[in-house]
LUMDOLO-217560 format. One line per field, with one value per residue (C-alpha): residue in three letters; residue number from 1; x, y, z. Coordinates in nm, 2 decimals. Layout:
fiba c(ALA_...)
nulo c(NUM_...)
px c(X_...)
py c(Y_...)
pz c(Z_...)
This chain:
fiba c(UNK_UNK_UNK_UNK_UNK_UNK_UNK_UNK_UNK_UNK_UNK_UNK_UNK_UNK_UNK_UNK_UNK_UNK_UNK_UNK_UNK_UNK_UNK_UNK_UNK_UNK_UNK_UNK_UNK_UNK_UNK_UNK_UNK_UNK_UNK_UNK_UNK_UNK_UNK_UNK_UNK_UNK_UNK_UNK_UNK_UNK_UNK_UNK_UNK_UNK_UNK_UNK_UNK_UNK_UNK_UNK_UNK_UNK_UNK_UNK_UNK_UNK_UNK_UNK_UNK_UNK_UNK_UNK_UNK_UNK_UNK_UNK_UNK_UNK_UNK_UNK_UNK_UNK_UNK_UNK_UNK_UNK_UNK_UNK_UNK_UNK_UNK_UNK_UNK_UNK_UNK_UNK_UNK_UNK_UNK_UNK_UNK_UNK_UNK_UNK_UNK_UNK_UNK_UNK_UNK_UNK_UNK_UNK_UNK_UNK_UNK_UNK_UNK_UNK_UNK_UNK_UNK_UNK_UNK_UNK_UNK_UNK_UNK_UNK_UNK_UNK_UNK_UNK_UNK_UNK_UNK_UNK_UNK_UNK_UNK_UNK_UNK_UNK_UNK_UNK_UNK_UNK_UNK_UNK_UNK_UNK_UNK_UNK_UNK_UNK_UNK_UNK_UNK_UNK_UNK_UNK_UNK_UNK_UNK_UNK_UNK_UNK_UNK_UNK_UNK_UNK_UNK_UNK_UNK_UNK_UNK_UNK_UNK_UNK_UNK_UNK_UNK_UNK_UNK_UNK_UNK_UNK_UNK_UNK_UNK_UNK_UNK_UNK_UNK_UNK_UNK_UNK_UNK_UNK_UNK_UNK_UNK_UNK_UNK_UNK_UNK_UNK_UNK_UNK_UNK_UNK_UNK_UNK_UNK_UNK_UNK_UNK_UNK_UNK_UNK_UNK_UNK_UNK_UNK_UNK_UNK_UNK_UNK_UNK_UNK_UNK_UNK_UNK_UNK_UNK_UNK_UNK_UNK_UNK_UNK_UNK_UNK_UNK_UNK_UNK_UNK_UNK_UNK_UNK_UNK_UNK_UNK_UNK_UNK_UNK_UNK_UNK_UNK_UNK_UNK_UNK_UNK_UNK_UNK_UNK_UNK_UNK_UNK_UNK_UNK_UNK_UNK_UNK_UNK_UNK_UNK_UNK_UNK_UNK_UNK_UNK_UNK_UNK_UNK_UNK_UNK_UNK_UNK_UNK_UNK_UNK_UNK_UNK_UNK_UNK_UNK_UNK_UNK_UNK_UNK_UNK_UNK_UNK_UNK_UNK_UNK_UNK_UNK_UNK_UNK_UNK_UNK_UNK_UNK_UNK_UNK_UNK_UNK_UNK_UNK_UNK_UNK_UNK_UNK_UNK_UNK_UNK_UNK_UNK_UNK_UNK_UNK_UNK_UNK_UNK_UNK_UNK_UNK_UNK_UNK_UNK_UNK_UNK_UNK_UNK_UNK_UNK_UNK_UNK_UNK_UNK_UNK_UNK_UNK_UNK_UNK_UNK_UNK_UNK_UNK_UNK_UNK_UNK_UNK_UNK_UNK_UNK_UNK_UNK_UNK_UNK_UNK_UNK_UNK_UNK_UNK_UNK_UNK_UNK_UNK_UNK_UNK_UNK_UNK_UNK_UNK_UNK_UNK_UNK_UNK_UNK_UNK_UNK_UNK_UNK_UNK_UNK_UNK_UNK_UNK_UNK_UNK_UNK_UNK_UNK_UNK_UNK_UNK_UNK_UNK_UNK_UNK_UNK_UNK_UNK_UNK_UNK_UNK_UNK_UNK_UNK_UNK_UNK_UNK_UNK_UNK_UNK_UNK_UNK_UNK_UNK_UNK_UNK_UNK_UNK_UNK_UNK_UNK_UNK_UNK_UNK_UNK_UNK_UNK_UNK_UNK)
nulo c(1_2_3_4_5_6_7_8_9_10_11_12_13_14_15_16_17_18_19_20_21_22_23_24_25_26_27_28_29_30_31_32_33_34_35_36_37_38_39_40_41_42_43_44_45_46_47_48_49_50_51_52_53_54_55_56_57_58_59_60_61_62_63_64_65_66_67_68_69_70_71_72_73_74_75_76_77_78_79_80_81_82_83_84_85_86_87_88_89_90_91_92_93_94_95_96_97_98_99_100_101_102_103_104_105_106_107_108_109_110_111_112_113_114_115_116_117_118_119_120_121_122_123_124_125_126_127_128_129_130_131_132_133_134_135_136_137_138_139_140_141_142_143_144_145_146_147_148_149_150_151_152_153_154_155_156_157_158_159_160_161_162_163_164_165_166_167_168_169_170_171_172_173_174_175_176_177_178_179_180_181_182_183_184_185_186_187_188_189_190_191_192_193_194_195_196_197_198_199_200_201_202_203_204_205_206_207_208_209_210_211_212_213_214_215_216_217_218_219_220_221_222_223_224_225_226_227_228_229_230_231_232_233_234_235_236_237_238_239_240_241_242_243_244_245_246_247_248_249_250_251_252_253_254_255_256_257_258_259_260_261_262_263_264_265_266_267_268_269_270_271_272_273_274_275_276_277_278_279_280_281_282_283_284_285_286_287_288_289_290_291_292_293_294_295_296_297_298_299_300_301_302_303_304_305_306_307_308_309_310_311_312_313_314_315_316_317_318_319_320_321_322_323_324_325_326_327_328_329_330_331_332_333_334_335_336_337_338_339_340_341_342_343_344_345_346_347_348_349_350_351_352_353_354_355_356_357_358_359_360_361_362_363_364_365_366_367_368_369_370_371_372_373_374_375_376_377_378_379_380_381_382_383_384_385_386_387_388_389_390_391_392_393_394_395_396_397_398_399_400_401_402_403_404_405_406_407_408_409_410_411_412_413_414_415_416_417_418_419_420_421_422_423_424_425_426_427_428_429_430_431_432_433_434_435_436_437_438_439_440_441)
px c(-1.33_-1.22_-1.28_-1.20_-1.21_-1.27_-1.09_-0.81_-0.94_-0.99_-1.29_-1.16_-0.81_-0.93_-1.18_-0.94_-0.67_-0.92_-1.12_-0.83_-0.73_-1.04_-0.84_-0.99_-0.81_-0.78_-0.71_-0.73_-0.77_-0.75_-0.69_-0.44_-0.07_0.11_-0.12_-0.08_0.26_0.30_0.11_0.35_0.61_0.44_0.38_0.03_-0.09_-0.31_-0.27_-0.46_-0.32_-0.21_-0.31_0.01_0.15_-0.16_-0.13_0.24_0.12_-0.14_0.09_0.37_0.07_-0.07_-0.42_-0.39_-0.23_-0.31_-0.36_-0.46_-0.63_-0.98_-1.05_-0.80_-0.89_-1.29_-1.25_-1.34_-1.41_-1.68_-1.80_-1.70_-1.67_-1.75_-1.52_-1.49_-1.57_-1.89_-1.85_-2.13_-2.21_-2.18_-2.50_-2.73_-2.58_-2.66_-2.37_-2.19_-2.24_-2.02_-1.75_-1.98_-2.18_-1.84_-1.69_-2.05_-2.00_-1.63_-1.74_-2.06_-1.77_-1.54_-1.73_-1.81_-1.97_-2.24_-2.07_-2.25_-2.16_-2.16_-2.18_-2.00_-1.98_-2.22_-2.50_-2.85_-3.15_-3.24_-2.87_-2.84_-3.11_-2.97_-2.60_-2.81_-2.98_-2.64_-2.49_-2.75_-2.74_-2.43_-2.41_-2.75_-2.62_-2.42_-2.54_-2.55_-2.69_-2.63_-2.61_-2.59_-2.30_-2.27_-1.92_-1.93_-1.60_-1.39_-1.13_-0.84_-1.00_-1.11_-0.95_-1.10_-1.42_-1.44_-1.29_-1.55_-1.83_-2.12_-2.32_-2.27_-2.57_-2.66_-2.87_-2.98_-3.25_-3.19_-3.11_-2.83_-2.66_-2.75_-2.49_-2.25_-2.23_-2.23_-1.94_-1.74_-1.88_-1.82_-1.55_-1.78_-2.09_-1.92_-1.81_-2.18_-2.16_-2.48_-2.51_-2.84_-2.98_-3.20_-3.34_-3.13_-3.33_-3.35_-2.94_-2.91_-3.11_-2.99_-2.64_-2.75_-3.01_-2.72_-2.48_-2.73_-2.83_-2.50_-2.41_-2.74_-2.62_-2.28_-2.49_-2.71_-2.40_-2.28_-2.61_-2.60_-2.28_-2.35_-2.65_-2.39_-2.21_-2.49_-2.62_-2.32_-2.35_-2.09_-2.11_-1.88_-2.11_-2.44_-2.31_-2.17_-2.58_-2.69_-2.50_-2.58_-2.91_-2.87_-3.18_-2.90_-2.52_-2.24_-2.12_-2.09_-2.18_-1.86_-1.89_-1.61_-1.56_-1.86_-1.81_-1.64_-1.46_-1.53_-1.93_-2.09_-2.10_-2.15_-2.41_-2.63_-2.63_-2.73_-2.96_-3.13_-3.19_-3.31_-3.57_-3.66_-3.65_-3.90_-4.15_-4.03_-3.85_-3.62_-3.63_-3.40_-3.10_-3.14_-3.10_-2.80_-2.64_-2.71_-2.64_-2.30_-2.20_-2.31_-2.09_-1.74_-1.86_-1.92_-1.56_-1.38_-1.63_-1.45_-1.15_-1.18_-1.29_-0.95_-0.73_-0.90_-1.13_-0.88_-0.67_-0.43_-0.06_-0.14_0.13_-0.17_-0.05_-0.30_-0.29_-0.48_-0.60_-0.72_-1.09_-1.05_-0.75_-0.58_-0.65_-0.47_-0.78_-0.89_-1.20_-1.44_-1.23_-1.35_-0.98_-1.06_-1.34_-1.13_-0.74_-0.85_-1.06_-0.73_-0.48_-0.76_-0.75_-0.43_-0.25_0.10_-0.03_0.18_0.05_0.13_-0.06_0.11_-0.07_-0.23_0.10_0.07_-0.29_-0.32_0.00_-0.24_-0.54_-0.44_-0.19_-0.03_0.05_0.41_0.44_0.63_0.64_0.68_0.36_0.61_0.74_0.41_0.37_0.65_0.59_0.22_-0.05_-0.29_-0.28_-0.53_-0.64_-0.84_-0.76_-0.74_-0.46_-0.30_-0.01_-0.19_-0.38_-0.03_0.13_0.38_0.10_0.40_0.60_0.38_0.31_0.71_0.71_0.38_0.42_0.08_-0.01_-0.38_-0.57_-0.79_-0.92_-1.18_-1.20_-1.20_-0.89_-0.79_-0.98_-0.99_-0.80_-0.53_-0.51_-0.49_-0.23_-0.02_-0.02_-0.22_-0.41_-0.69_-0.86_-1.18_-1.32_-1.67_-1.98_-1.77_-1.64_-1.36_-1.17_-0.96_-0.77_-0.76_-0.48)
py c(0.63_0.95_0.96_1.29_1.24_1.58_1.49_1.29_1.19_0.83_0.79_0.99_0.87_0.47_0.52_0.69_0.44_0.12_0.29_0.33_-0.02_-0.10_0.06_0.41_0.71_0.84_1.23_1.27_1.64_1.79_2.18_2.09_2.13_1.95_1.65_1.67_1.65_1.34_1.13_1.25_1.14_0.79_0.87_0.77_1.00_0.71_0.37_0.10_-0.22_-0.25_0.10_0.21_-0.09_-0.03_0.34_0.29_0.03_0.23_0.53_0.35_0.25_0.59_0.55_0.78_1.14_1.38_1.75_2.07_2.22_2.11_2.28_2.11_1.77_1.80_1.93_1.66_1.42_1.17_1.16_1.35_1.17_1.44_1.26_1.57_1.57_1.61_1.64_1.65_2.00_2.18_2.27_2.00_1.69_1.74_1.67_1.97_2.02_2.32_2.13_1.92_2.23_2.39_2.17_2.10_2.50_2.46_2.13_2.32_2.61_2.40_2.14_2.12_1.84_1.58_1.46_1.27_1.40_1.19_1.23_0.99_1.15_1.03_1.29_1.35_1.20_1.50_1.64_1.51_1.72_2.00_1.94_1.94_2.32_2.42_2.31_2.45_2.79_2.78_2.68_2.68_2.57_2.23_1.91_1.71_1.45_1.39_1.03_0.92_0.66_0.59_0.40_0.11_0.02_-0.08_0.11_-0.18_-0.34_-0.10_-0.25_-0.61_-0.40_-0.20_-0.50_-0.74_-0.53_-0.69_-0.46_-0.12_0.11_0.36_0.61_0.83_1.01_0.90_0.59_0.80_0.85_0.48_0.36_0.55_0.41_0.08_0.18_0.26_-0.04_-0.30_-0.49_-0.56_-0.62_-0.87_-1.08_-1.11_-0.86_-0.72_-0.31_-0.19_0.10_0.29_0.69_0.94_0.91_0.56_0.48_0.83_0.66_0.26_0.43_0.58_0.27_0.01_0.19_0.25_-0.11_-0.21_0.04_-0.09_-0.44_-0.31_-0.13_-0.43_-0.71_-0.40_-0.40_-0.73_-0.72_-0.51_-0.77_-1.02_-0.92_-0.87_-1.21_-1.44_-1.51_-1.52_-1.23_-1.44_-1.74_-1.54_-1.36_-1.71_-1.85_-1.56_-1.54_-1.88_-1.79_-1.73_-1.41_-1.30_-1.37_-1.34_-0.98_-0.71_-0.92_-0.84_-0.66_-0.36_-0.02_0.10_0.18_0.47_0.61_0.81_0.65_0.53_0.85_1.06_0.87_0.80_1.15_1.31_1.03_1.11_1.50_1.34_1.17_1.52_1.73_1.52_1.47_1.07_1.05_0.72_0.62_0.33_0.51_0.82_0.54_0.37_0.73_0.76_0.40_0.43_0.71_0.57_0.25_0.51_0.59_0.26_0.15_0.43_0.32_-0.02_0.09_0.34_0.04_-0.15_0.14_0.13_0.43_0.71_0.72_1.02_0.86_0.55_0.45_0.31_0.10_0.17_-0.09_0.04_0.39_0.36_0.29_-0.03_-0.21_-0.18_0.18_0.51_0.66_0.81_0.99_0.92_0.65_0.55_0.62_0.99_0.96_0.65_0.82_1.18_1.07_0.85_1.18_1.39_1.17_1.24_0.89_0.86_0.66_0.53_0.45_0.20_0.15_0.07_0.33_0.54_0.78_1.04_1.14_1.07_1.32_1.60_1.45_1.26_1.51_1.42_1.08_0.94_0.71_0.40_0.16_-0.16_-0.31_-0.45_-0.11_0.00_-0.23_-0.18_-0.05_-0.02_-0.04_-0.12_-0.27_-0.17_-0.34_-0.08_-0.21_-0.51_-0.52_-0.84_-0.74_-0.75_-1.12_-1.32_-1.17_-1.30_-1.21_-1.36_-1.14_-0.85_-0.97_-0.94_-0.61_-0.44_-0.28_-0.42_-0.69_-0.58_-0.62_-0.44_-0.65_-0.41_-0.62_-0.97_-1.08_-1.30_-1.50_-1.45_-1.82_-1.69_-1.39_-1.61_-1.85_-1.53_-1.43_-1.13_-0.99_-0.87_-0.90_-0.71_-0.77_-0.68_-0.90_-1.19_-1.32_-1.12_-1.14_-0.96_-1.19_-1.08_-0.94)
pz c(-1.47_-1.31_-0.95_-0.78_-0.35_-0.17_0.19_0.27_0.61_0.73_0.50_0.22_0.19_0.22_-0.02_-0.25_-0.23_-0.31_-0.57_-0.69_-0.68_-0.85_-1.19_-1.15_-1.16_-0.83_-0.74_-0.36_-0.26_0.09_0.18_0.45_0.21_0.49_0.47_0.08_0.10_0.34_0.11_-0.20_0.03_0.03_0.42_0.54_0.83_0.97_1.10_0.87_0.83_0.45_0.41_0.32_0.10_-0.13_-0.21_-0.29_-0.53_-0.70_-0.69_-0.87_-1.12_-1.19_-1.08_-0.78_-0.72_-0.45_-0.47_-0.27_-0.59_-0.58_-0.91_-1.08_-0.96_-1.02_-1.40_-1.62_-1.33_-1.35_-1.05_-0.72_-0.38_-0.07_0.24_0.48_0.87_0.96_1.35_1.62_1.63_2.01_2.18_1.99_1.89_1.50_1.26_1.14_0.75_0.74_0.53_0.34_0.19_0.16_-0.07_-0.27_-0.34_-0.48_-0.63_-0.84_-0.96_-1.09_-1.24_-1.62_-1.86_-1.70_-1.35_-1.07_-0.70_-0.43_-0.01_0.12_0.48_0.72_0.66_0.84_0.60_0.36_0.36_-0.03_-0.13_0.02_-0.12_-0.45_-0.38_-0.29_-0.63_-0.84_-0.69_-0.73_-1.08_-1.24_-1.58_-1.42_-1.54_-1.27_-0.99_-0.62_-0.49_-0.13_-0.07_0.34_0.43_0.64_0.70_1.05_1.18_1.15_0.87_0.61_0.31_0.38_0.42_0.11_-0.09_0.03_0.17_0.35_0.12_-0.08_-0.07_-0.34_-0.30_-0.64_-0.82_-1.19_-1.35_-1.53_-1.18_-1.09_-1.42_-1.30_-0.93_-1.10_-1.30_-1.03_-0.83_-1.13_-0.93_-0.64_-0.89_-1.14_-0.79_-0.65_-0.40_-0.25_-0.41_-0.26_-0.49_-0.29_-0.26_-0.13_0.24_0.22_0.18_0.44_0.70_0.67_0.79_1.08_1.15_1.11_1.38_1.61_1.62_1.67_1.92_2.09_2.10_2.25_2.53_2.56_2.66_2.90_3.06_3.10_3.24_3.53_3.62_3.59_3.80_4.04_4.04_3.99_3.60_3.33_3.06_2.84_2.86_2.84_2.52_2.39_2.47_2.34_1.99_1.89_1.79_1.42_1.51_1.73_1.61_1.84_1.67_1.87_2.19_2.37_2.72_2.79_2.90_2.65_2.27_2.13_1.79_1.52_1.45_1.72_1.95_1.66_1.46_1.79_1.85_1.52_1.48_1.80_1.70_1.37_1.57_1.76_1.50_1.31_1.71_1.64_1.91_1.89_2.25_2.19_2.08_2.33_2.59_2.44_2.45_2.83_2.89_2.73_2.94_3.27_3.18_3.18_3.49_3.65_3.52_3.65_4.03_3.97_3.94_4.19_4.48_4.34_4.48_4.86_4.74_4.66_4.33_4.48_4.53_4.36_4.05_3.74_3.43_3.18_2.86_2.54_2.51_2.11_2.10_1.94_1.83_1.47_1.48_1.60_1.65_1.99_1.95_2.20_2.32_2.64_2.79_2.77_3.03_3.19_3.20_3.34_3.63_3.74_3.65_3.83_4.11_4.16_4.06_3.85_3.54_3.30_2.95_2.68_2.35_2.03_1.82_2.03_2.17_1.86_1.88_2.29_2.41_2.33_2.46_2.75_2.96_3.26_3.17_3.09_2.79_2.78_2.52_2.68_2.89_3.13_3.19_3.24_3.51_3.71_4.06_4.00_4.24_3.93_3.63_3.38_3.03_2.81_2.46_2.35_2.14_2.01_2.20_2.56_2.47_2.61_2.85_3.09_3.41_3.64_3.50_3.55_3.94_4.01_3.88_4.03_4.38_4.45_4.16_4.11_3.79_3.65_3.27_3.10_2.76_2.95_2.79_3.10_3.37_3.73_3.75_3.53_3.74_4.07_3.93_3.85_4.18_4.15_4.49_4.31_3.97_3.87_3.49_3.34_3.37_3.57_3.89_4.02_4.33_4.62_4.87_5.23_5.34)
């Protein structure tokens, strides 16, 4: 089939490139020229794992092209994928369709024959029967139908995720739309893999339901945490207790500095006004938002009681900046509430995360970036573990201990234990939901 992918972002470009691996033929289009013309240069302007390998493979095969003319790409296209940003719009947490209705307008002009046009940008429930108003005032003589297509993929494992899905959910009006989606699905159908045909509302709102139940379970363990900490209990053995109940599982069970990226926040948010705008308030997820905030805050407290109460003068090692591993991605990373509260403070920090320098120079100023987490410890009054990248899970902590000024640690994603810490020789060790411990001096 011929697959036409309005936006080249994370969603778009992944999408693309796997669809495209699926035998289709693959036009990815994106306004930005400069964008257009890394990916012609076989240069892939984010990090995911494989991402790369598999888009010069399909490249070399024909199946996938990219383009800045939308026109060109939609005419005679069999279906249309819409991929473009839908940030949290300022002043009242609803997602911003600007770009979505946007390219449903282009996409209605330079359509022709039957074609089937599909969201799949994380869109409040009712948005697809708005994209299809758009397109038929646009074009009242288009044949045509809308379907709702939600991604659900990780951020460091996207191909695994669109190649072997835990589900794909479809979301359509006609059974002529519903053919189509299983045309461009027929890899993942002929291998048993769950495709859920639903309405449009339906496949809208499992999207937003599924990340706010996981973003609730993240809040949860971080809850917990805090009461762990309070009490004298293990987080890491409460969430092991806890995830062996099969009603449970052990996902999404890991206590940290609070969840973050390009989803969570987002989804929580507009799923929240949903619940306003429709007087059903969903009292759940307005609580994970404010949870999740107040658990930057209690980090930055911990961190703060680490450095005798005052950050200003103190030299900070900060490890992981990304909001997960595996990704470049910072948004809403819990570093940019963590970092500038330590730079505001008035402490020297020095930074090292193995994808996160490109995107986090603009976003995280006042920081110098080093490239070795040795280097980063050196002379530092605090060491601090915010990502947990393979690259921090074995360090050489005597190593570290020689080379800190004061050989404190601070382990946000509970990488290490406070015995390992001890053994090192470190003065002082802090993690979430766990024993910790400050010798006297």
């Amino acid at each position: 089939m011929k697959i036409a992918m309005i936006g080249a972002g994370y969603v778009g470009l992944v999408s693309g490139i796997c669809f495209s691996d699926f035998g289709h033929d693959v036009t990815s289009v994106d306004s930005n020229p400069d964008k257009i013309a890394m990916l012609e240069r076989g240069e892939v302007p984010i990090f995911e794992p494989g991402l790369e390998a598999l888009m010069a493979k399909n490249v070399a095969a024909g199946r996938l092209t990219f383009s800045d003319d939308l026109a060109t790409a939609v005419a005679g296209a069999d279906a249309v994928f819409i991929a473009v940003g839908t940030p949290t719009r300022r002043g009242d947490g609803h997602a911003d369709l600007t770009f979505v209705m946007d390219a449903a307008r282009e996409i209605a002009k330079a359509a022709s024959g039957y074609i089937v046009i599909v969201t799949k940008s994380t869109v409040p429930v009712g948005t697809n029967r708005q994209v299809k108003q758009v397109i038929r005032k646009a074009n009242p003589a288009l044949d045509f139908d809308v379907a709702s297509n939600p991604e659900f993929l990780r951020e460091g494992a996207a191909i695994e995720d669109f190649m072997k899905p835990d589900r794909v959910v479809v979301g359509v009006q006609s059974d002529r739309a519903a053919e189509v989606m299983q045309d461009i699905y027929r890899p993942l159908y002929l291998r048993d893999f769950p495709i859920i045909v639903t309405d449009l509302e339906s496949a809208e709102m499992i999207k937003y339901a599924a990340n706010a139940f996981l973003a609730t379970k993240i809040t949860f363990i971080n809850e917990i945490a805090a009461l762990c900490e309070r009490t004298g209990a293990d987080v890491k053995q409460v969430s092991k207790g806890m995830g062996l109940d099969g009603r449970i599982g052990n996902k999404f069970l890991h206590a940290g500095p609070g969840f973050g990226g390009s989803c969570f926040p987002k989804d929580t948010r507009a799923l929240a006004r949903i619940g306003q705008e429709h007087a059903s308030p969903v009292q759940i997820t307005e609580t994970v938002i404010k949870v999740n905030e107040e658990v930057r805050r209690r980090m930055t407290d911990k961190l703060l009681d680490m450095c005798d109460g005052s950050f200003n003068g103190k030299r900070i090692g900060v490890l992981g900046v990304t909001f997960k591993p595996n990704t470049d991605d910072m948004r809403d990373a819990p570093a940019l509430t963590i970092v500038p509260a330590l730079v505001g403070g008035g402490a020297k920090v020095r930074v090292m995360d193995p994808q996160g320098q490109r995107e986090g120079e603009e976003l995280l100023p006042g920081v110098q970036w080093l490239n070795d987490p040795y280097k980063a410890a050196h002379n530092a009054d605090l060491l601090v573990i915010l990502t947990e990248w393979n690259e921090f899970r074995a360090l050489d902590l005597k190593r570290i201990v020689r080379k800190m000024s004061v050989p404190r640690l601070a382990d946000l994603r509970n990488i290490y234990s406070a015995r390992d810490a001890k053994r090192a020789g470190f003065t002082a060790y802090q993690s979430v939901g766990r024993a910790g411990f400050v010798k006297s001096t």
